[in-house]
VOLOLO-519695 format. One record per residue (C-alpha): chain; x, y, z; residue number from 1. Coordinates in steps of 0.25 Angstrom, whole numbers, always signed. Example, Ala and Ser with C-alpha at 12.3 -4.5 7.8 and 13.67 -1.06 7.14 Angstrom:
<palos>
mol:A east:+49 north:-18 up:+31 seq:1
mol:A east:+55 north:-4 up:+29 seq:2
</palos>
This chain:
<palos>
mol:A east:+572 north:+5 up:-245 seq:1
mol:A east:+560 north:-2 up:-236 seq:2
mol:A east:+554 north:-15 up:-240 seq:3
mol:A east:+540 north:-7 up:-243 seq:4
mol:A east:+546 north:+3 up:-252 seq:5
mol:A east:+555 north:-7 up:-259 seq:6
mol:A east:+540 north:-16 up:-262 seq:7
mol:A east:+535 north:-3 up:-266 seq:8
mol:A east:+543 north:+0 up:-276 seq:9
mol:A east:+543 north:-13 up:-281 seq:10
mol:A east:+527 north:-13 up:-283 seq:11
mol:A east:+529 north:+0 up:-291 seq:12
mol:A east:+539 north:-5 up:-300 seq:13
mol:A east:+530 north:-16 up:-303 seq:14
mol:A east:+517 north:-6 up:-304 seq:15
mol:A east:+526 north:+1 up:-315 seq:16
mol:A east:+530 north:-12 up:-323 seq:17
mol:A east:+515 north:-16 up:-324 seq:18
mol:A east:+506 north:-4 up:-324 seq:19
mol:A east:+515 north:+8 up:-321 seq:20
mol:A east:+520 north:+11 up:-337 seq:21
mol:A east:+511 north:+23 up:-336 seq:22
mol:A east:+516 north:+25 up:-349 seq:23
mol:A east:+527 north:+23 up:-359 seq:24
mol:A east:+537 north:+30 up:-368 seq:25
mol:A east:+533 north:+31 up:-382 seq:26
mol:A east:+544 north:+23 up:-387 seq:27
mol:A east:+543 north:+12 up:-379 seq:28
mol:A east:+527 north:+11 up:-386 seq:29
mol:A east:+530 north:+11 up:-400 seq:30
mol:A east:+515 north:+8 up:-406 seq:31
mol:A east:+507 north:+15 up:-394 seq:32
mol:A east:+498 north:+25 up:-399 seq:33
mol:A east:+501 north:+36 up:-391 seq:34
mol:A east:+489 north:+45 up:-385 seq:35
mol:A east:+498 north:+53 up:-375 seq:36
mol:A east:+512 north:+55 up:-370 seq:37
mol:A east:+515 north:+60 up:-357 seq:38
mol:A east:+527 north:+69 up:-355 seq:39
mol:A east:+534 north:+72 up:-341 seq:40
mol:A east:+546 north:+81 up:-339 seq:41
mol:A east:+553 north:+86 up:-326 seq:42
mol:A east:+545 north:+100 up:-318 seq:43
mol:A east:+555 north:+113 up:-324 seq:44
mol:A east:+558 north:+123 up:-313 seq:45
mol:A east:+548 north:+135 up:-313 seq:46
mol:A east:+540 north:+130 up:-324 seq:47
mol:A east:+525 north:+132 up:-322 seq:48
mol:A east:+522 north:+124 up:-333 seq:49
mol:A east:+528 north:+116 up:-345 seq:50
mol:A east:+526 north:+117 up:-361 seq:51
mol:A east:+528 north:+105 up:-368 seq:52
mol:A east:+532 north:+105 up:-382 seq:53
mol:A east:+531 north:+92 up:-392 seq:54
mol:A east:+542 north:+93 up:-404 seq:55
mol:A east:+537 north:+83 up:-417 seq:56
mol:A east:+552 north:+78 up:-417 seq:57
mol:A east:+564 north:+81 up:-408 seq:58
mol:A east:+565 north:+96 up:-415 seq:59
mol:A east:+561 north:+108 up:-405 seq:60
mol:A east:+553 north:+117 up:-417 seq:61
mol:A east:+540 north:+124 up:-417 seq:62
mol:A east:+535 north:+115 up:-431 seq:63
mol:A east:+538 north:+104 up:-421 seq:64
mol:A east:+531 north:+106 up:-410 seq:65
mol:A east:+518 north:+95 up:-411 seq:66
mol:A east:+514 north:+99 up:-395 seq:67
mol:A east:+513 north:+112 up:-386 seq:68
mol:A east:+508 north:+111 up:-373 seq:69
mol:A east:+510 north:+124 up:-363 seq:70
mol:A east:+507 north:+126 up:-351 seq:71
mol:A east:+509 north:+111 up:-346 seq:72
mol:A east:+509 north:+112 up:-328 seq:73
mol:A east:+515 north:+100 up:-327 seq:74
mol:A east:+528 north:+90 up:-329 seq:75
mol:A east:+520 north:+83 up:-340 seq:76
mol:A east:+511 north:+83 up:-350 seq:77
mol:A east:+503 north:+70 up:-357 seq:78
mol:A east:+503 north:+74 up:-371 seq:79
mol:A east:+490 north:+69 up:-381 seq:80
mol:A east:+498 north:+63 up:-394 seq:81
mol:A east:+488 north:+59 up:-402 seq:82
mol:A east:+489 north:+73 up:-411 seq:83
mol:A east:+505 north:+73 up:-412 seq:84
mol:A east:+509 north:+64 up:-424 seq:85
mol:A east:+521 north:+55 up:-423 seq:86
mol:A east:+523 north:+57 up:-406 seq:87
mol:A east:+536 north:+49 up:-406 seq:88
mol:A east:+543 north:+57 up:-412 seq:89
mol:A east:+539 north:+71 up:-403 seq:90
mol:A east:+547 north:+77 up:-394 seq:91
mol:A east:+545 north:+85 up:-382 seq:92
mol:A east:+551 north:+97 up:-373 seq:93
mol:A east:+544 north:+105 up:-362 seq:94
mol:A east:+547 north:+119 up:-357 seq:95
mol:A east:+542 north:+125 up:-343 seq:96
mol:A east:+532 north:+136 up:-344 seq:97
mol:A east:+532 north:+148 up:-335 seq:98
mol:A east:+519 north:+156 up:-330 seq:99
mol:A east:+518 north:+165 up:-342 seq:100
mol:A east:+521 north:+153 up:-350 seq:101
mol:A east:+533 north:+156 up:-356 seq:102
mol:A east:+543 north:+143 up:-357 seq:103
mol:A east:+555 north:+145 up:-345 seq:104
mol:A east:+565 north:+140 up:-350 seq:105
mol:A east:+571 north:+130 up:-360 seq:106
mol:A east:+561 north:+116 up:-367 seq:107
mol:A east:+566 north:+103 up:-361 seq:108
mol:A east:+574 north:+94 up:-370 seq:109
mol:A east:+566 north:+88 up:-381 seq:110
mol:A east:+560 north:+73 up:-377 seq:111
mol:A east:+555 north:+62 up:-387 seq:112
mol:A east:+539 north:+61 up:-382 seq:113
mol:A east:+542 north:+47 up:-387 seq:114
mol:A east:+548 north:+44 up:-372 seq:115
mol:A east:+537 north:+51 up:-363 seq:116
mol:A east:+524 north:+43 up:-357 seq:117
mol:A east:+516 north:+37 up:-370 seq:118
mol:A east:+503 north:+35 up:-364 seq:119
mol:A east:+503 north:+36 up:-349 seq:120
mol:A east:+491 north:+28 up:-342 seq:121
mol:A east:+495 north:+35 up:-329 seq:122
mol:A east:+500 north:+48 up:-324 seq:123
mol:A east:+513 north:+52 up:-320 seq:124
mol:A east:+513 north:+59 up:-307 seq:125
mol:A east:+524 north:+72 up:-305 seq:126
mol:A east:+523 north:+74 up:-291 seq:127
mol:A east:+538 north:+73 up:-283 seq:128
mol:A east:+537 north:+68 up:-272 seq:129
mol:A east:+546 north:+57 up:-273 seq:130
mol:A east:+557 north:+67 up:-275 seq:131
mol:A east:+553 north:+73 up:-262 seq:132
mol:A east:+560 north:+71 up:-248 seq:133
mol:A east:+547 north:+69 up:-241 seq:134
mol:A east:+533 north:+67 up:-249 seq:135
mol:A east:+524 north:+80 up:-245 seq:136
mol:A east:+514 north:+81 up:-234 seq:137
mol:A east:+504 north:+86 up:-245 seq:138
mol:A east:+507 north:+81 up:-258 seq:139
mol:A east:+503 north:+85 up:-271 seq:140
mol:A east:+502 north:+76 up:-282 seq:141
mol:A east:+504 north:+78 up:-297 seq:142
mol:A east:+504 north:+70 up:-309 seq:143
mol:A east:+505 north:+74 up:-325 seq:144
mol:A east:+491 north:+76 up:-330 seq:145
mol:A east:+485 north:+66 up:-338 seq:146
mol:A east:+480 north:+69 up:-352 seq:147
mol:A east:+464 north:+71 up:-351 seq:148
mol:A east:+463 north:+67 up:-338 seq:149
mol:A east:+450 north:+70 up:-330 seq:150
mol:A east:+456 north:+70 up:-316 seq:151
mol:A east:+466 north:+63 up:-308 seq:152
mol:A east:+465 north:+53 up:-295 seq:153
mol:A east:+477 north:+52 up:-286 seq:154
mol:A east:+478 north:+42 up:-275 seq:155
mol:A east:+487 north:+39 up:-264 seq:156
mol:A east:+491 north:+27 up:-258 seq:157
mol:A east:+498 north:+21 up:-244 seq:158
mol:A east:+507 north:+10 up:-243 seq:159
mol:A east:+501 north:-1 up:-234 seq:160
mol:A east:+512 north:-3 up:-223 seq:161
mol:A east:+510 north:-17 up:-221 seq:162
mol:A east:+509 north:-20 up:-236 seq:163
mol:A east:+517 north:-12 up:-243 seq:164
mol:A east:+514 north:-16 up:-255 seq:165
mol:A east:+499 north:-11 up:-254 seq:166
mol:A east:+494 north:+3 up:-255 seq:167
mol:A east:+483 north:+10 up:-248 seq:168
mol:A east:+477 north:+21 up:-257 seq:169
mol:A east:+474 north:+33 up:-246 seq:170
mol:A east:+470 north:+46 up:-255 seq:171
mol:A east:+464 north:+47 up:-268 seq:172
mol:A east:+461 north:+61 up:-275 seq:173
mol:A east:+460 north:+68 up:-287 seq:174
mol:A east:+461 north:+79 up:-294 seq:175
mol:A east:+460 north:+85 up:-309 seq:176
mol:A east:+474 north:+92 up:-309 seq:177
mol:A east:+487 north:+85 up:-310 seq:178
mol:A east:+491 north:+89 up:-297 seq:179
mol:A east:+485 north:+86 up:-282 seq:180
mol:A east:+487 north:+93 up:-269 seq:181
mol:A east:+485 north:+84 up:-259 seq:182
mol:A east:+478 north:+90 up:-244 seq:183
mol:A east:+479 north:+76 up:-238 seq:184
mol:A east:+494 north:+74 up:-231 seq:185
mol:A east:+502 north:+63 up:-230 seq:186
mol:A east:+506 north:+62 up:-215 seq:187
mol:A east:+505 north:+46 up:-215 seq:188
mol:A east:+518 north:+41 up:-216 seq:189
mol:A east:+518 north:+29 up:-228 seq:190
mol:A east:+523 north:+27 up:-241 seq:191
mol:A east:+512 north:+30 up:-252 seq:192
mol:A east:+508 north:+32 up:-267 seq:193
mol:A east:+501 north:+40 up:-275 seq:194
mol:A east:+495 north:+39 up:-289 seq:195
mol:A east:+487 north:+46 up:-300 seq:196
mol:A east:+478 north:+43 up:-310 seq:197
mol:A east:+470 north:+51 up:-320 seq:198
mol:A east:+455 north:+51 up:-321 seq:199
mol:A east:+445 north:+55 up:-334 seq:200
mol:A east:+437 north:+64 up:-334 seq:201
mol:A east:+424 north:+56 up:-328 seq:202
mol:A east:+434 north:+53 up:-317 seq:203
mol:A east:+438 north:+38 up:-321 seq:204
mol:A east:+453 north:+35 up:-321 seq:205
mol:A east:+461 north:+36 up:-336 seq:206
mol:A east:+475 north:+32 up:-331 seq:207
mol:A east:+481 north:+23 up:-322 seq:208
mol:A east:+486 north:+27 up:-311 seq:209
mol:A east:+500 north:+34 up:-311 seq:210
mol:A east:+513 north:+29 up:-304 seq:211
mol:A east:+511 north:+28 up:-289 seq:212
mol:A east:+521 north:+40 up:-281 seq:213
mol:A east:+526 north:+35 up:-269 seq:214
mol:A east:+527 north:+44 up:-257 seq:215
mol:A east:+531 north:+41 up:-241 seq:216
mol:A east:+526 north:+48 up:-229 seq:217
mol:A east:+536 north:+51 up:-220 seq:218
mol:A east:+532 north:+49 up:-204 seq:219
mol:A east:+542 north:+61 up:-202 seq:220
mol:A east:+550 north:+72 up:-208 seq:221
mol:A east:+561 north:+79 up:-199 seq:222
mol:A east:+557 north:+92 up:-208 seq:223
mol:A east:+543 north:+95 up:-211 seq:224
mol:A east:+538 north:+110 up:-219 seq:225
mol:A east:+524 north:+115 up:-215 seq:226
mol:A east:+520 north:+124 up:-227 seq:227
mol:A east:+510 north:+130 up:-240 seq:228
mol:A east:+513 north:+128 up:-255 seq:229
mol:A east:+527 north:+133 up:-255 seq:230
mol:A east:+530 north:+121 up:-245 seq:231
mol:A east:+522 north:+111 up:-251 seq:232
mol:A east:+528 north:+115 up:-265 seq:233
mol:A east:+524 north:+119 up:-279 seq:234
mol:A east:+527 north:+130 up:-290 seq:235
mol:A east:+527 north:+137 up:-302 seq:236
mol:A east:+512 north:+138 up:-301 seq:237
mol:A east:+510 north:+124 up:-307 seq:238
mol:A east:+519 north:+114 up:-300 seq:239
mol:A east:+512 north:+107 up:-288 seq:240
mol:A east:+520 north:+102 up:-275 seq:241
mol:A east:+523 north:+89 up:-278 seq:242
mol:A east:+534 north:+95 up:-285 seq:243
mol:A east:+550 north:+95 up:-279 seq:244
mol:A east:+555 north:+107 up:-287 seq:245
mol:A east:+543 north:+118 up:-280 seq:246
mol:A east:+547 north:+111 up:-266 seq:247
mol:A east:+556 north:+117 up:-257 seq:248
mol:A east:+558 north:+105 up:-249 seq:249
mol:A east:+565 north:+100 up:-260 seq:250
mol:A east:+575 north:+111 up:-259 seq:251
mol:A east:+577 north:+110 up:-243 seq:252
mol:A east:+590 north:+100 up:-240 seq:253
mol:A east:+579 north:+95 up:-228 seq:254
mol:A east:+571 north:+87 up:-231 seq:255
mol:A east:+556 north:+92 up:-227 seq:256
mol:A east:+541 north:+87 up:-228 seq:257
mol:A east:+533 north:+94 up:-234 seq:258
mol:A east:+521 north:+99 up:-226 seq:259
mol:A east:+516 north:+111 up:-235 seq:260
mol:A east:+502 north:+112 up:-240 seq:261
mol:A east:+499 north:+121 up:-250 seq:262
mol:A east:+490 north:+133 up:-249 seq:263
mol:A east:+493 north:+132 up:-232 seq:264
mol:A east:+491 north:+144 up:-223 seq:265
mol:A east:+500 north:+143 up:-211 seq:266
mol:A east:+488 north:+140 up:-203 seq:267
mol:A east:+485 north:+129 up:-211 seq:268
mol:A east:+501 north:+124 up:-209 seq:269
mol:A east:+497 north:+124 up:-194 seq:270
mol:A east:+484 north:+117 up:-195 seq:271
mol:A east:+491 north:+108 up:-201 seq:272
mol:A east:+503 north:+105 up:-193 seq:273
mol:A east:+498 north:+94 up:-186 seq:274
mol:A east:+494 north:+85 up:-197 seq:275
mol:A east:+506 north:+88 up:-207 seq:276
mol:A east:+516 north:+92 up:-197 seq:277
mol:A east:+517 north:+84 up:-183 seq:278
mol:A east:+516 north:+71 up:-191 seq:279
mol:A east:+529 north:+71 up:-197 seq:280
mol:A east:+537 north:+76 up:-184 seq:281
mol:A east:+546 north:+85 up:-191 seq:282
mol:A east:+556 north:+91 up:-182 seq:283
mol:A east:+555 north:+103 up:-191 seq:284
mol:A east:+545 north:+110 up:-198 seq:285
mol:A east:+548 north:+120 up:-210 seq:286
mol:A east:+537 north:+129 up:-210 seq:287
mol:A east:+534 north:+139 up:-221 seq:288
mol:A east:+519 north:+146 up:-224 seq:289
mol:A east:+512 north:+158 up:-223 seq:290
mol:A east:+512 north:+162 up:-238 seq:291
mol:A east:+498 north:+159 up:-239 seq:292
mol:A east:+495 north:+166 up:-228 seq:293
mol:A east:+502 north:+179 up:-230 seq:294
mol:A east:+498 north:+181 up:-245 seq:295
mol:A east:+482 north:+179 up:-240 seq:296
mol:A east:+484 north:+191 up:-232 seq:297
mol:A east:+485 north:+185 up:-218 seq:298
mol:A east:+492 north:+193 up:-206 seq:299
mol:A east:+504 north:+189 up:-205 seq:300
mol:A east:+503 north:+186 up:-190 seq:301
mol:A east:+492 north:+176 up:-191 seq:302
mol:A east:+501 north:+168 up:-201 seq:303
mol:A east:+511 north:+169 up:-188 seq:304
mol:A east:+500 north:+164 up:-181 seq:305
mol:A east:+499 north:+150 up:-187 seq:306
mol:A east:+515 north:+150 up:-188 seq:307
mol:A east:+516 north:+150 up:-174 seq:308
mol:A east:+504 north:+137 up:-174 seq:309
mol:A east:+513 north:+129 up:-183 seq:310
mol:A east:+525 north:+132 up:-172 seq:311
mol:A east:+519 north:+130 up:-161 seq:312
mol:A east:+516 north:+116 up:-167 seq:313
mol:A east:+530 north:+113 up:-170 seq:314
mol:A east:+534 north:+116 up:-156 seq:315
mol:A east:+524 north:+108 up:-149 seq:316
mol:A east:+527 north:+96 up:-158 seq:317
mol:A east:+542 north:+99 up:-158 seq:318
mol:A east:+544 north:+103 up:-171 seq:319
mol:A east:+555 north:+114 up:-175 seq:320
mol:A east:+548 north:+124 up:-185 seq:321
mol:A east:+554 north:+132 up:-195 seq:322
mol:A east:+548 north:+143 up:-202 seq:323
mol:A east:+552 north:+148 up:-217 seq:324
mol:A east:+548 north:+160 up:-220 seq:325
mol:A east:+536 north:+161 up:-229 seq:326
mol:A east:+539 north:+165 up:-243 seq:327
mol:A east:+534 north:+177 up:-252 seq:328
mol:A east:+526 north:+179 up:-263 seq:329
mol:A east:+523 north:+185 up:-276 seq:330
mol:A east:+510 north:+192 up:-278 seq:331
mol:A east:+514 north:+196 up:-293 seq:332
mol:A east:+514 north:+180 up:-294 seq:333
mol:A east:+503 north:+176 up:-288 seq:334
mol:A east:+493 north:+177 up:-300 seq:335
mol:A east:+499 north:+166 up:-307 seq:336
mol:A east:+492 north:+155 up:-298 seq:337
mol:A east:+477 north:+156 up:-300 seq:338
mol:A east:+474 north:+150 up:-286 seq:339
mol:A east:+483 north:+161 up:-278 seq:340
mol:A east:+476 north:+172 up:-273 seq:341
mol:A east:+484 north:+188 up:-271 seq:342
mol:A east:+492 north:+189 up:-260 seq:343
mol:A east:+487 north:+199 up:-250 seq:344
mol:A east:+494 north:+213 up:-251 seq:345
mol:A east:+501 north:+211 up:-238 seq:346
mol:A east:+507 north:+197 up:-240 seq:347
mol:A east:+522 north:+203 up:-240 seq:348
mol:A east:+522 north:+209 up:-224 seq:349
mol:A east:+513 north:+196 up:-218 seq:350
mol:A east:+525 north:+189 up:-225 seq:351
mol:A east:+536 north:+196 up:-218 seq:352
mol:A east:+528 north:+196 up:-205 seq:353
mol:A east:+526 north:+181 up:-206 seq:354
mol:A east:+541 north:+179 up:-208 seq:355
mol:A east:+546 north:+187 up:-198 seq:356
mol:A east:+538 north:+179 up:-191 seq:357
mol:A east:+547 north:+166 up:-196 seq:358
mol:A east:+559 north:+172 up:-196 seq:359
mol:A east:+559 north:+174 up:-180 seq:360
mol:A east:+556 north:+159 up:-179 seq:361
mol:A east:+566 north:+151 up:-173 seq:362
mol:A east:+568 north:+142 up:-184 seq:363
mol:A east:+565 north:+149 up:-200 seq:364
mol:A east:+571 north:+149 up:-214 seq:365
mol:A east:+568 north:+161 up:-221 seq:366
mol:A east:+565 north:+158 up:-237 seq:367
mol:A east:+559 north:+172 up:-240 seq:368
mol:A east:+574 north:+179 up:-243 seq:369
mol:A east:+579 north:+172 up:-256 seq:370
mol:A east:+562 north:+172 up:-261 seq:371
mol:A east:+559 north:+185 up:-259 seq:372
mol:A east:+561 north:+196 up:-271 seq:373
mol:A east:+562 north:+212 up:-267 seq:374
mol:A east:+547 north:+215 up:-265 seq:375
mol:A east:+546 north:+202 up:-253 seq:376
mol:A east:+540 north:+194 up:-265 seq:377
mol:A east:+542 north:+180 up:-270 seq:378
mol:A east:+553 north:+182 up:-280 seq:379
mol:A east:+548 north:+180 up:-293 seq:380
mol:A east:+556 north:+169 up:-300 seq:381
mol:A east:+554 north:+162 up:-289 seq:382
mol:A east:+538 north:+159 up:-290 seq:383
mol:A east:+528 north:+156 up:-302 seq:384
mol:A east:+516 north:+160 up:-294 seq:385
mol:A east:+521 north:+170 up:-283 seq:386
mol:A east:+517 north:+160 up:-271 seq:387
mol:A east:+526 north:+147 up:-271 seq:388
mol:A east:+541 north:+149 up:-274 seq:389
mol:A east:+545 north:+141 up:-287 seq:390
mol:A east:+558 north:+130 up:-287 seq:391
mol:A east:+568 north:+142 up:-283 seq:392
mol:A east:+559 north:+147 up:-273 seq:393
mol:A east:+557 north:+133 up:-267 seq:394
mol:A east:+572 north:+130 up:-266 seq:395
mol:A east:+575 north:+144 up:-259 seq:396
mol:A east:+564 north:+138 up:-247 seq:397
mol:A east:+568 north:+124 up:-247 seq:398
mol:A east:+584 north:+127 up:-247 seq:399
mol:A east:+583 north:+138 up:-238 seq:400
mol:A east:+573 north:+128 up:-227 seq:401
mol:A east:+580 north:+116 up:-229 seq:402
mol:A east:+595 north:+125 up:-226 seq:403
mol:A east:+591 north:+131 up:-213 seq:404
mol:A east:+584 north:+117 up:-208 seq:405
mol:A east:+598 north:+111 up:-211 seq:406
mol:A east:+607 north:+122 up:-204 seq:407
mol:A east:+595 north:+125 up:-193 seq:408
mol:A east:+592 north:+109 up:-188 seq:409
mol:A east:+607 north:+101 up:-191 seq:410
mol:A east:+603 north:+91 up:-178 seq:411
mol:A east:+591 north:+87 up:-187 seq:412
mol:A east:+598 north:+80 up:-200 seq:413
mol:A east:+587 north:+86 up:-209 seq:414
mol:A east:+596 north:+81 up:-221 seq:415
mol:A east:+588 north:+67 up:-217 seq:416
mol:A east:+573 north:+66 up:-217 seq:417
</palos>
């Protein structure tokens, strides 16, 4: 551990001890009046949305029920209190929802709402990319949203190399969701923080600012992915990147950067590839797109077209490619996501053009196989909204990239960044 990063961590610490007590169990604030709670739990596998139920005493019964919220997007809720009498002794649990609303699979285990967050001054941020191997090219941020909040500010921060005790704020946005895509990438190696911090509704701020999230830029990654949305991560309709369990690089044994931008043609990988490729020197780069190309109708060949840019760049700047195969759809599915228009009626053959066109490459993983049900669609249990493959869908890509890397390139030692 460097000298800066151990400084780092101390100035946190101290942050925390003084102002960072965003907020308190209940029964640690005995006389608090208690205007919210906030309660957090863990994402669930294939949930696209929680219910969270409030029990007037440790007893799971209908007559005791004092709170019902469906339909809850996120891995949190802050919860108004002021109309439940006698909150410490409430209890909660929490079920996740599927599409048609209907409850998956068993409630959590009930917990005393007398230990969640009384009265946070800050929001909690849910984002993961501390749990990531490398932070993403494009990240999106995320955070619980805050009761009556207007809107939300986010701002980013880099270290100051020769004081590293100082911090440079680089980026400010902001947003009225609880989540933001960010279009600017992170190609400048340094260690930096971000925060977020709710706004009223006349745009003032009504909360401190959260918990800073550290995150390091790399100067190089021996294993880069050029890609759309199903490389830069998500699922189950509701759960941004940002988020481990919908990324298949968490599922690959290599560990890979994540270049993907959601929404990407292939032609916009290539227009890209020298400002989010060439910069991190990878000796490989996993390439996977050409999903939004096909389900807009393009020809097939034209899609080809832009593959063949993104490999003449990795041979003029030495970098060996390797092309997986671009993954089906399911048109039955696509209706569920407002913002995704049908699929044109001839999505299936530019697919299987576009990857026999992959499969003669030198180098290429083909993911389709294990995804694909008996009509060359997107199996159904294995997406939410018949575009981007939920957990089991992601682990199938990033188990079946990250095995051939290993057996195809053993001189490279890509168990290592």
């Amino acid at each position: 551990m460097n000298f800066a990063y151990r400084f780092w961590a101390t100035v946190m610490l101290a942050v925390v001890l003084v102002w960072g007590n965003s907020s308190l169990a209940l029964a640690d604030l005995p006389e608090t009046p208690v205007d919210k709670v906030r309660i957090h739990w863990e994402p669930i596998s294939g949930a696209v949305s929680y219910r969270l139920e409030v029990m007037k005493s440790n007893v799971v019964s209908i007559d005791n029920r004092v709170v019902v919220k469906n339909r809850i997007p996120t891995s949190g809720f802050e919860l108004d209190t002021s109309a439940i009498p006698n909150i410490k002794d409430c209890y909660w649990r929490v079920g996740p929802i599927g599409y048609n609303g209907n409850v998956l699979g068993d409630f959590s285990e009930l917990k005393p709402v007398a230990e969640e967050e009384i009265n946070p001054v800050a929001p909690r941020t849910t984002a993961e990319f501390a749990k990531m191997e490398y932070f993403p090219l494009y990240p999106v941020y995320s955070w619980i949203p805050v009761l009556g909040s207007g809107g939300y500010e986010v701002r980013i921060s880099l270290e100051n190399k020769d004081d590293p005790s100082k911090y440079k704020v680089i980026r400010e946005l902001q947003t009225k969701s609880n989540v933001i895509y960010e279009d600017g990438g992170y190609t400048w190696p340094g260690h930096y923080m971000w925060q977020v911090r709710s706004l009223d509704k006349q745009g003032q701020p009504n909360t401190d600012w959260s918990d800073p999230g550290e995150f390091f830029v790399e100067k190089s990654a021996k294993v880069a992915t050029l890609g759309d949305s199903i490389t830069h991560g998500g699922g189950t309709c509701n759960t941004p990147p940002g988020y481990i369990m919908y990324s298949w690089e968490t599922y690959s044994k290599v560990p890979i950067k994540n270049l993907g931008h959601s929404g990407d043609t292939v032609q916009d990988m290539a227009q890209r590839f020298d400002s989010d490729v060439v910069g991190f020197n990878p000796k490989i780069l996993v390439i996977m797109g050409g999903v939004n190309n096909f389900r807009a109708g393009e020809d097939a060949w034209e899609t080809i077209e832009a593959m063949e840019k993104i490999l003449a760049e990795c041979e003029y700047h030495n970098i060996i490619p390797v092309f997986a195969t671009a993954t089906p759809i399911n048109a039955a599915l696509m209706h569920r996501t407002e913002t995704v228009e049908d699929p044109a009626w001839n999505w299936k053959y530019q697919q299987q053009v576009l990857n026999q066109w992959i499969k003669k490459q030198t180098y290429n993983v083909d993911v389709t196989p294990a995804m694909t049900d008996a009509e060359g669609q997107l199996k159904a249990e294995l997406t939410t909204d018949g575009l981007h493959p939920d957990q089991e869908g992601k682990r199938i890509i990033g188990e079946a990239i990250g095995d051939y890397l290993l057996k195809t390139f053993p001189e490279y030692d890509l168990l290592n960044k």
